[in-house]
C-alpha positions as CSV (number, residue, x, y, z in Angstrom):
1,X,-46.4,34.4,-56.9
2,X,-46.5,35.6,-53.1
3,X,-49.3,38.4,-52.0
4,X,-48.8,40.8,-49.7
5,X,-50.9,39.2,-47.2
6,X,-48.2,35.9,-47.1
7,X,-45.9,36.5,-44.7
8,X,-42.4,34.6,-45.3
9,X,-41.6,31.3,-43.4
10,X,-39.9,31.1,-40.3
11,X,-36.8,28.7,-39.7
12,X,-36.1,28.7,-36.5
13,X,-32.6,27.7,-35.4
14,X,-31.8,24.2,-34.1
15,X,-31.1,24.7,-30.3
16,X,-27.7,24.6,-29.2
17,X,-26.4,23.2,-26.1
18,X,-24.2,25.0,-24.3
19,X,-20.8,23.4,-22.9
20,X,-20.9,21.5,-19.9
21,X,-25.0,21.5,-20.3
22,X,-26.7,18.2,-19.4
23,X,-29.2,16.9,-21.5
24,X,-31.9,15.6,-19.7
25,X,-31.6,11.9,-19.5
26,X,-28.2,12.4,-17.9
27,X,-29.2,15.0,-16.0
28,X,-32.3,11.9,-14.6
29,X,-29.8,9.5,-14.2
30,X,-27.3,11.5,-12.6
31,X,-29.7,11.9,-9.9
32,X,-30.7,8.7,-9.6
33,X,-27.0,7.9,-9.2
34,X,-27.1,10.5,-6.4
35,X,-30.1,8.8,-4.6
36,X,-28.7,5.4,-4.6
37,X,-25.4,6.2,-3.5
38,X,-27.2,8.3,-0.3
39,X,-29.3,5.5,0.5
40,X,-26.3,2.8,0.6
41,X,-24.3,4.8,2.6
42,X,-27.3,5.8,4.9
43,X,-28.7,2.3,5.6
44,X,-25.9,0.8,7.9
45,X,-26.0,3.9,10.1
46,X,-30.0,3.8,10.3
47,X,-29.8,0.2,11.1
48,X,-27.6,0.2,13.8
49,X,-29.8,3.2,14.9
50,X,-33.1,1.6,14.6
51,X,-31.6,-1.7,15.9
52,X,-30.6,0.2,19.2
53,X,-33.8,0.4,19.6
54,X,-35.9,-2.7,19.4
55,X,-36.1,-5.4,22.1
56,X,-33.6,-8.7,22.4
57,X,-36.1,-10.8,20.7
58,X,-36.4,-8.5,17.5
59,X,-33.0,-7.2,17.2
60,X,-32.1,-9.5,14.0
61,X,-35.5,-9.2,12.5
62,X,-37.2,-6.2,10.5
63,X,-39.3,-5.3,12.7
64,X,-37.7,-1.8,13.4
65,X,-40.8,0.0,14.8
66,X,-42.4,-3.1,17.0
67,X,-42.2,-2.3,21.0
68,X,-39.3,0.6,20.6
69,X,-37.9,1.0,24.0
70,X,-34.9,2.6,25.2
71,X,-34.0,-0.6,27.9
72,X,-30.7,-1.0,25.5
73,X,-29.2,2.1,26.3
74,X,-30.5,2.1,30.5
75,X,-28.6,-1.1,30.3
76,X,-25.5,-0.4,28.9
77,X,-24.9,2.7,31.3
78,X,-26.4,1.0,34.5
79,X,-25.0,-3.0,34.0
80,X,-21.9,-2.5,32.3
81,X,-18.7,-0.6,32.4
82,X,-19.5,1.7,29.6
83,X,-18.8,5.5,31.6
84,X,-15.4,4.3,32.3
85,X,-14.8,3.6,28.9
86,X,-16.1,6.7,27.6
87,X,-14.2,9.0,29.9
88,X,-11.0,6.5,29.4
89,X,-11.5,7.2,25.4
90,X,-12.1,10.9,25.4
91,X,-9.1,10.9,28.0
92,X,-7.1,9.3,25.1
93,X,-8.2,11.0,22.5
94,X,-8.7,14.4,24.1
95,X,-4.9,13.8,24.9
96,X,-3.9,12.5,21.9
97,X,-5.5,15.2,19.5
98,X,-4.0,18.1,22.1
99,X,-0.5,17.0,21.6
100,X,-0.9,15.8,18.4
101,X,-2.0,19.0,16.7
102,X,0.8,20.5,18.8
103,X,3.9,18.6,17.7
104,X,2.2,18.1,14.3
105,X,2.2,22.0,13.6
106,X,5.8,22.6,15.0
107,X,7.1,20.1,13.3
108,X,5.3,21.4,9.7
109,X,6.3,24.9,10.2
110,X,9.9,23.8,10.9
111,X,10.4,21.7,8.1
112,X,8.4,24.4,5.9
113,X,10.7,27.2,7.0
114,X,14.0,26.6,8.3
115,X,16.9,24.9,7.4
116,X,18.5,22.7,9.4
117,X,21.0,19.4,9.6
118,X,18.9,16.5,8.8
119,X,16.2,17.8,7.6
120,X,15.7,15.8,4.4
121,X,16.5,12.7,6.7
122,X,13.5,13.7,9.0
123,X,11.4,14.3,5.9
124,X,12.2,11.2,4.7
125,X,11.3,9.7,8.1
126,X,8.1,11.4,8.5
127,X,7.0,9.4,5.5
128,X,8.8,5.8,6.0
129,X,6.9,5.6,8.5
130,X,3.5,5.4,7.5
131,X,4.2,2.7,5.4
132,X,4.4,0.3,8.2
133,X,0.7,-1.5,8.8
134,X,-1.0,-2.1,12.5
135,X,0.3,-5.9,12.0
136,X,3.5,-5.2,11.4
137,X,4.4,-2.2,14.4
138,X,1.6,-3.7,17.1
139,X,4.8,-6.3,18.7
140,X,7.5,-4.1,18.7
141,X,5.7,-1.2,20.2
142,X,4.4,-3.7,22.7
143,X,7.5,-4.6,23.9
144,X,8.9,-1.5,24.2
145,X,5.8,0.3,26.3
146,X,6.6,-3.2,28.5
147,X,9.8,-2.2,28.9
148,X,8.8,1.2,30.1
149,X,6.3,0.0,32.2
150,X,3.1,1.9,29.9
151,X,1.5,-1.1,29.2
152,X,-2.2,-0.4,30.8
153,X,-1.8,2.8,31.2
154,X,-3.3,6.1,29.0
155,X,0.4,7.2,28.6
156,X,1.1,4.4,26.6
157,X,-1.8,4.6,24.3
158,X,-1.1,8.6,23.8
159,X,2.8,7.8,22.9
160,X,0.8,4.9,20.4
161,X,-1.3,7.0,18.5
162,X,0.9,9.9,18.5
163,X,3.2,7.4,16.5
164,X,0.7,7.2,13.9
165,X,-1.2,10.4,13.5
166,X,1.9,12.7,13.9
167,X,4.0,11.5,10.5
168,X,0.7,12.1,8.6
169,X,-0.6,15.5,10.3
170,X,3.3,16.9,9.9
171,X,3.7,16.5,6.4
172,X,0.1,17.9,5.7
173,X,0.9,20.8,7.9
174,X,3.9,21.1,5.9
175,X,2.2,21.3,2.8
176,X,-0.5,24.3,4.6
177,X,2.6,26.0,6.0
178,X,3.9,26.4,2.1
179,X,1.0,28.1,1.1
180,X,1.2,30.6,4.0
181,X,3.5,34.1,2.3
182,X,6.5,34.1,3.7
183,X,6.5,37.6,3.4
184,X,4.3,37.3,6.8
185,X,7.0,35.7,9.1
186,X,9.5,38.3,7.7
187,X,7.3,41.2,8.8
188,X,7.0,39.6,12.8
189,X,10.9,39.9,12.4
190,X,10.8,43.6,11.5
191,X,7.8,43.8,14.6
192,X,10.7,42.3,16.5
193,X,8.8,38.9,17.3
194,X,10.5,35.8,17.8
195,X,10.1,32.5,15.8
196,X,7.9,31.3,18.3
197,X,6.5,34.3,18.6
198,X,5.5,34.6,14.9
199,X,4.5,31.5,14.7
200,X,1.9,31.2,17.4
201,X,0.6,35.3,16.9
202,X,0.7,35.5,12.9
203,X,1.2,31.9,11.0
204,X,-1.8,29.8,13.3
205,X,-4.2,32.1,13.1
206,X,-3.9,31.8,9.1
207,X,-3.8,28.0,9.6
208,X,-6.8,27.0,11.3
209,X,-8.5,25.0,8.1
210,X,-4.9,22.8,8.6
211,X,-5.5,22.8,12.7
212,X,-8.8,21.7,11.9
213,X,-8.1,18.5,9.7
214,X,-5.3,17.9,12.0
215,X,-7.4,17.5,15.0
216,X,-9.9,15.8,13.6
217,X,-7.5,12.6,12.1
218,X,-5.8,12.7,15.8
219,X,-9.2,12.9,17.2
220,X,-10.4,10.0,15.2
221,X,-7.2,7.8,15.0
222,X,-7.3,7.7,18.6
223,X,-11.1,7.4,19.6
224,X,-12.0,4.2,16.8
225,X,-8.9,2.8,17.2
226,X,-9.0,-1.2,18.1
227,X,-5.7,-3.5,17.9
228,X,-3.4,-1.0,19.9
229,X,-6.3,-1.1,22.7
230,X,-7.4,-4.5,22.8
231,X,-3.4,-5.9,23.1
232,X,-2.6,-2.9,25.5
233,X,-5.4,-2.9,28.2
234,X,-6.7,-5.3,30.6
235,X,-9.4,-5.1,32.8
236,X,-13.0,-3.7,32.3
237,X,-12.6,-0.5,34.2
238,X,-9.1,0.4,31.7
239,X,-10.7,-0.4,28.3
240,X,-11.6,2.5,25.7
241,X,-15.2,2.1,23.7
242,X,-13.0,0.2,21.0
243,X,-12.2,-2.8,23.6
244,X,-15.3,-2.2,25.2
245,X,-17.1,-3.0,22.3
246,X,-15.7,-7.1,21.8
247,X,-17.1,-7.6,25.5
248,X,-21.0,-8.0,23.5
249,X,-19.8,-10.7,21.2
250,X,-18.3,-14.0,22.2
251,X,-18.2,-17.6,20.2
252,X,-21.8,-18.4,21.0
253,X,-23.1,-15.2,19.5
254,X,-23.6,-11.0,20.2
255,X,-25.2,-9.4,22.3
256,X,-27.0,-6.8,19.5
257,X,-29.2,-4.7,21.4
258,X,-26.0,-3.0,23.9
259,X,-23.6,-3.2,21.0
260,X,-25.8,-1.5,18.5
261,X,-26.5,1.3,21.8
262,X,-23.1,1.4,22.6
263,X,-22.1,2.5,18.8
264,X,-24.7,4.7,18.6
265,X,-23.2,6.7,21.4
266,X,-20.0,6.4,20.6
267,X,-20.5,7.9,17.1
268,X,-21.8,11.0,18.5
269,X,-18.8,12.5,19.8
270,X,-17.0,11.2,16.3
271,X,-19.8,13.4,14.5
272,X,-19.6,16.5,16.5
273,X,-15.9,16.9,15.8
274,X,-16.5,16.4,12.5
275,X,-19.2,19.2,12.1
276,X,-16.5,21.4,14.1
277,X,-13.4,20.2,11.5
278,X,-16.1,20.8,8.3
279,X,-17.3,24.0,9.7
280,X,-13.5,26.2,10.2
281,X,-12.6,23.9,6.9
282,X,-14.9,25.5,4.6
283,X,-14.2,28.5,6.6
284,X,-10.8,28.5,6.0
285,X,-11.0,28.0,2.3
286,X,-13.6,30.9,1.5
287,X,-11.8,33.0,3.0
288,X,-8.5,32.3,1.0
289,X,-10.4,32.3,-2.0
290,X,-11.0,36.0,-1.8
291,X,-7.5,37.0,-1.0
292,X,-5.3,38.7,-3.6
């Protein structure tokens, strides 16, 4: 028999995890995952960074922080042919994204809103051709820019890399151009703009997180790009970085510390347009996110 002073046991209720709650082992090794995967894909890139930094006689060893100078990078500018090769790259590739993004767009916003003979055909086209690997296009392109006389020259690496990032960059553009109402091209009509005229004042203003991506695959098809460079320029003073690059390692060995300099520098420019595609991406998509 119970008093009064008993009070009446408590059974507290089991706890319940919610959906999509981690306990906490998976929530521990999650985070280890995290912290492995950061430090794999950090290591190369601090290596080469750290490498770029030691003298010739410790640039295969571990010493990282033993006599850091800076001679690797004086050298490379002052001894070799590495400012030609920079402003021959970001000639190429500033050229090559410029046009690109240009005939990329059109193109999308053609196929996205017009009909017209051959379109499926072009469609079609647009995707055939990326198919085809480096190996396989490399000779016939060759011979025609040798017909043309382009071999050697900028020109002919623009018309190259156009051939490859342009298939790609349309049909993405295509698939951004969709998205875009086209409720907004009919109201430039009734404004009394033309199609160009809608298409550069309303539809690429709203397509700037499609401009962005664009430029940046032009950017970078063009600026790391090796077997179209190597086979199409001779001469130190005509190479890009890419071909620059293979003058640091010959069959008796490679020439770390300049090489390891060299790609420091040339990742920079790769990075910044990166940070400038990321930036208007993210942009681009909170703001569509809050749209009616």
């Amino acid at each position: 028999m119970t008093t009064a002073t008993e009070t009446p046991a408590r059974h507290t209720a089991p706890r319940v995890r919610l959906r999509g709650q981690r306990s906490p082992l998976a929530s521990v090794g999650l985070h280890l995952t995290l912290i492995i995967a950061s430090v794999i894909a950090v290591f190369p890139v601090l290596w080469v960074l750290l490498t770029s930094l030691k003298p010739a006689k410790f640039a295969t060893t571990t010493d990282f922080f033993r006599e850091t100078t800076f001679v690797n990078y004086t050298n490379l500018i002052r001894d070799t042919e590495f400012i030609n090769w920079f402003a021959n790259s970001a000639i190429i590739a500033g050229l090559s994204t410029v046009i690109g993004v240009f005939v990329a767009a059109t193109t999308g916003y053609a196929v996205s809103r017009f009909r017209f003979p051959g379109k499926r055909g072009l469609m079609w086209t647009l995707l055939i051709t990326q198919m085809f690997p480096v190996a396989v296009l490399i000779v016939p392109i060759y011979n025609i820019m040798s017909s043309l006389g382009l071999l050697n020259q900028p020109a002919g690496l623009v018309i190259t890399y156009l051939t490859i990032s342009v298939p790609f960059c349309a049909w993405m553009m295509k698939g951004f151009f969709d998205t875009i109402p086209r409720e907004i091209d009919e109201s430039g009509e009734v404004d009394g703009l033309t199609p160009f005229g809608t298409f550069f004042r309303l539809i690429l203003p709203l397509a700037k997180p499609g401009l962005a991506v664009t430029a940046f695959y032009s950017f970078i098809t063009a600026w790391g790009e090796v077997a179209y460079a190597s086979a199409f320029l001779v001469g130190d003073e005509n190479l890009t970085l890419a071909g620059g690059l293979q003058k640091f390692v010959n069959q008796y060995g490679a020439q770390w510390g300049p090489m390891t300099a060299a790609s420091v520098l040339i990742a920079i420019p790769a990075a910044l347009v990166f940070l400038f595609a990321q930036k208007h991406l993210v942009t681009g998509m909170s703001a569509g996110a809050v749209k009616g």
